[in-house]
N, C-alpha and C positions, 0 to 999 in steps of 0.2 A: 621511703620516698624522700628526696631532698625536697627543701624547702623552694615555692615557687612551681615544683614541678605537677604537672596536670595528671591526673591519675584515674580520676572520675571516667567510665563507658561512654556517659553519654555526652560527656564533652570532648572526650577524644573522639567520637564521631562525627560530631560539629567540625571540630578542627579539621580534620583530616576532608572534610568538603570545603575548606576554609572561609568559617561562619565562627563567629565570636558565640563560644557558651553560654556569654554572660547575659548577652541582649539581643542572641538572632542575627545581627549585619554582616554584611559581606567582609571578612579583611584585607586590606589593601600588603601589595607587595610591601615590603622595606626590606632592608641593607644584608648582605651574604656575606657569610665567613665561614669558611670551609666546608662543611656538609652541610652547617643548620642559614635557615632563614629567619629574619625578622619578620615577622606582618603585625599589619595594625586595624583597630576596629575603624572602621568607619564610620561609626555613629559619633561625633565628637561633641554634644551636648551633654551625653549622659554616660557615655562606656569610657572611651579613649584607652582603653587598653591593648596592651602588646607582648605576643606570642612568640618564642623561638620556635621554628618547628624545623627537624630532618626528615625529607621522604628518602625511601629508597624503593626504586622500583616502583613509584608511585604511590609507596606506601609508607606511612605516618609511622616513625619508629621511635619517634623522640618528641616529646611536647615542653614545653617549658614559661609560665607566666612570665614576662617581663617586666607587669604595672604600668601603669599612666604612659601614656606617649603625648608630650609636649607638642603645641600644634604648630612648633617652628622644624621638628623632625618631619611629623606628619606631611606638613606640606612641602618635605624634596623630595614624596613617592608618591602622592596622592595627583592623582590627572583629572 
């Protein structure tokens, strides 16, 4: 498994309802690049992390930590 990459069941089934493993919140959409997505946690006191993920077909094929999301990216996706 490369580094960063999510691997864990029960956190690939968080992700894939896209809910942060780490602390339970919702994640907020962020920025696309060609199949994968960025999301971010939503809880910005205590998580602030961020996920690459690919669905295909609705389904979760690719997960990938990103670490910390800065709260000046955060807030160009966050409504």
């Amino acid at each position: 498994m490369r580094p960063g990459e999510v691997g864990e069941k029960r956190a690939l089934r968080l992700l894939a309802r896209r809910i942060c493993p780490e602390c339970g919140n919702d994640l907020v959409f962020g920025p696309r690049g060609g199949a994968a997505m960025n999301f971010y946690c939503s809880e910005r006191d205590d998580c602030r992390l961020g996920y690459s993920l690919t669905f295909v077909d609705g389904l979760l094929v690719f997960a990938e930590r990103i670490g910390e999301v800065d709260d000046a990216r955060f807030a160009m996706y966050a409504k």
